[in-house]
N, C-alpha and C positions, 0 to 999 in steps of 0.2 A: 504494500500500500504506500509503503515512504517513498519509491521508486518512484510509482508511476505519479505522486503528487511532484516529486519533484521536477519528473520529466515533464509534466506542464507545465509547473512554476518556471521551466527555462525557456520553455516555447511563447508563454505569454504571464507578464506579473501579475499572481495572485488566483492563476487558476488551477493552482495547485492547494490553495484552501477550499477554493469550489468544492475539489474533488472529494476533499475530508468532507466536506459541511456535508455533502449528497450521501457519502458514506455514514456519517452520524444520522441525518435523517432515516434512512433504510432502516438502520438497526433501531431509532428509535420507534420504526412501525413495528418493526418485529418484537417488541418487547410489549405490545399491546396487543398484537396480532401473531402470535410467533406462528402459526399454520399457515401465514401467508404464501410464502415460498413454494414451488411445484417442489414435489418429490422427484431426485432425480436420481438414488440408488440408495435400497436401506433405508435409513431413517435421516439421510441427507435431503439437505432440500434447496432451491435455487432462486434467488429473487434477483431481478434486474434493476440497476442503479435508473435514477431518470436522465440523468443527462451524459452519463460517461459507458462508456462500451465495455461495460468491468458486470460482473453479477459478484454476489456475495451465497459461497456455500455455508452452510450453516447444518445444525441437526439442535435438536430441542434435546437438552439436560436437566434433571432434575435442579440442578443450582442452579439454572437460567438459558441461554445462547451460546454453543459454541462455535466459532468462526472458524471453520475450518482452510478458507482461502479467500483471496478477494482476485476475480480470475477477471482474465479478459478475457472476452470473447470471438478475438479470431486467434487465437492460440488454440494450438491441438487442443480439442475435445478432452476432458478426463486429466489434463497434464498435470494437474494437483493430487491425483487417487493415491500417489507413494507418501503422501499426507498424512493419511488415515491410518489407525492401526486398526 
């Protein structure tokens, strides 16, 4: 996630807090909605950012949300799965 805000922080100032704020929003629907997200293997689940080409994988934990990746989506399909145990 610090990557890809930075790498727009360098392309244009300040749209690399965009990317965090869009990121804080997401997660903050999910903590009201956490079933929001499609199922996308398991008890993984996938919800699309609104303005950046990124989804956030996630699964529901009994102590709240885990993040399991914050992917972009023209990168190989799955390239987070060596993530998970």
């Amino acid at each position: 996630m610090t990557e890809a805000a930075l790498f727009y922080d360098e392309n244009v100032s300040g749209l690399g807090t965009d990317f965090i704020d869009d990121v804080k929003r997401v997660v903050d629907r999910l903590r009201t909605y956490p079933t929001l997200g499609q199922v996308v293997s398991g008890d993984l689940r996938r919800i699309v950012l609104s303005r950046f080409p990124f989804s956030l994988i996630y699964s529901i934990e009994p102590e709240g949300l885990l993040i399991v990746a914050v992917a972009h989506q023209r990168r190989r399909p799955g390239y987070w799965h060596d993530r998970i145990q």
